[in-house]
C-alpha positions as CSV (number, residue, x, y, z in Angstrom):
1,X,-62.9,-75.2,-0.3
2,X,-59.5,-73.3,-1.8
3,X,-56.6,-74.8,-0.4
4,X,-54.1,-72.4,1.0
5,X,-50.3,-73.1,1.0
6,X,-46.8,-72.1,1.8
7,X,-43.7,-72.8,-0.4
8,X,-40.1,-72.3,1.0
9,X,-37.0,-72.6,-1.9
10,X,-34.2,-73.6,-0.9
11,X,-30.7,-73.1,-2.8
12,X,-30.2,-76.5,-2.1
13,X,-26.5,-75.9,-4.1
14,X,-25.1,-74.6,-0.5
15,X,-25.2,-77.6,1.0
16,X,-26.2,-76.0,4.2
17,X,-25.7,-77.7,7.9
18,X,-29.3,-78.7,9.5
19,X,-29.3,-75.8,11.6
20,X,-28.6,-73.6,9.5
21,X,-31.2,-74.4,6.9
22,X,-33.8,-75.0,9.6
23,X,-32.8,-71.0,10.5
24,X,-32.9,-69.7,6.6
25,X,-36.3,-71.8,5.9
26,X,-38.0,-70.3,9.4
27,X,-36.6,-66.8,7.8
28,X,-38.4,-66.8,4.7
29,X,-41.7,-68.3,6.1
30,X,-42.2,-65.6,8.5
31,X,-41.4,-63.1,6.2
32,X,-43.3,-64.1,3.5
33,X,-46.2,-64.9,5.8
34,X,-45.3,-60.6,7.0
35,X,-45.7,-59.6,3.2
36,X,-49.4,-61.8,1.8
37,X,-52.7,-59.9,3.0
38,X,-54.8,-60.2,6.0
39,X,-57.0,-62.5,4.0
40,X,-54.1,-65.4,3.2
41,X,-52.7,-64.9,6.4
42,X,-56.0,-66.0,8.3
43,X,-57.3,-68.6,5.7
44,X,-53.6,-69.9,5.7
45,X,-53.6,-70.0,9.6
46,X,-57.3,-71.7,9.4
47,X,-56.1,-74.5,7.5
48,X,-53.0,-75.3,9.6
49,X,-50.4,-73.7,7.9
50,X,-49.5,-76.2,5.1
51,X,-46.2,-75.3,3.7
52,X,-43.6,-77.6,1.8
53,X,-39.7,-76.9,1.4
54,X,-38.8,-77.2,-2.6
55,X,-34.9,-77.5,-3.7
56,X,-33.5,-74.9,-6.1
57,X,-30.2,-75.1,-7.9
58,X,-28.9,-71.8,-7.4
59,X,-29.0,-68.1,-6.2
60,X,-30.0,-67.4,-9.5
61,X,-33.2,-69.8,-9.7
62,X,-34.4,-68.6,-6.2
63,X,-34.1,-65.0,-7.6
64,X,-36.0,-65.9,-11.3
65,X,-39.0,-68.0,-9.2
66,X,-39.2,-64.3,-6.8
67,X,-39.3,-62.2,-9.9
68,X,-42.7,-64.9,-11.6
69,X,-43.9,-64.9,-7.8
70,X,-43.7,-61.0,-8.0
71,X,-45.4,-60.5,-11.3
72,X,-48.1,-63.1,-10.1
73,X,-48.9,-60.7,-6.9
74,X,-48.3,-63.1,-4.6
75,X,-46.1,-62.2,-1.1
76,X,-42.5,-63.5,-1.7
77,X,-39.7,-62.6,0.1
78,X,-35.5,-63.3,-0.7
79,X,-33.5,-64.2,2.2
80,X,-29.8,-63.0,2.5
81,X,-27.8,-64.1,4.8
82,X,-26.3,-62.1,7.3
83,X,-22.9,-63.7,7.2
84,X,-22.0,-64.6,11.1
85,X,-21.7,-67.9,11.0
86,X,-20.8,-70.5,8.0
87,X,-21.8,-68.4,4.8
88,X,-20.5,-65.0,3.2
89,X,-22.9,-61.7,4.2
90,X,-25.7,-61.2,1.9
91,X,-25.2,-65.1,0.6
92,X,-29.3,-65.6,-0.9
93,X,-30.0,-68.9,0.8
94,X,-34.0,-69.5,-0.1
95,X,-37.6,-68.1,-0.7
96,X,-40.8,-67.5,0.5
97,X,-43.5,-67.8,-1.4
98,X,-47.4,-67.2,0.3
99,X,-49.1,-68.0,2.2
100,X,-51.4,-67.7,-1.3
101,X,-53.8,-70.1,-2.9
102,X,-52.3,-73.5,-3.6
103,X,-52.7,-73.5,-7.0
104,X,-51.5,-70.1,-7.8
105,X,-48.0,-70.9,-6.1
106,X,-47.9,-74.3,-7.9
107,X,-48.0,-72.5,-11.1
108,X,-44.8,-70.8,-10.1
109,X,-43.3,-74.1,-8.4
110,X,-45.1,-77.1,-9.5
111,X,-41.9,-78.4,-11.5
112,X,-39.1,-78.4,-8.2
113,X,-38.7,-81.6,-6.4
114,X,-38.6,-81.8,-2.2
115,X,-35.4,-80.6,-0.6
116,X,-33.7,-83.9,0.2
């Protein structure tokens, strides 16, 4: 059976409170979850939603991971910050990448480490 997955990058350089991140990483899942087909979205769902959180070291990594996660076809999707509470407007905290098949992502992200 393929294993389906979900991968959220954070910009772990931000140093963001728990609430906060908890808000960015919920961002990016359910828009990336809004941008992968019908077909990840229900074999995704089927196998309970697996998704890990991955540490990035800056804006810049997050937005060279969405540019290989682009040219791989698989749903990514940026998340800027709208600026009302503890970070500047259009701060880019993390990423969402999938849900796709576990493999393809890990090509993309197989090298981060857990956000700590």
């Amino acid at each position: 059976m393929e294993r389906w997955k979900q991968v959220i990058v954070v910009d772990a350089s931000l140093g963001l409170p728990p609430g906060k991140l908890a808000a960015q990483v919920a961002h990016a899942a359910v828009a990336a979850f809004l941008h992968a087909g019908p077909e990840a979205q229900r074999s995704w769902l089927d196998q309970g939603m697996p998704k890990i959180v991955l540490a990035a070291g800056s804006a810049g990594e997050l937005q060279t991971l969405a540019q290989k996660a682009q040219e791989a076809s698989l749903p990514a999707y940026l998340i800027a910050d709208a600026g009302r509470t503890v970070l500047d407007p259009g701060t880019v905290t993390c990423l969402g990448i999938g849900p796709a098949r576990a493999e393809e992502i890990d090509r993309i992200t197989g090298t981060l480490r857990l956000l700590q």
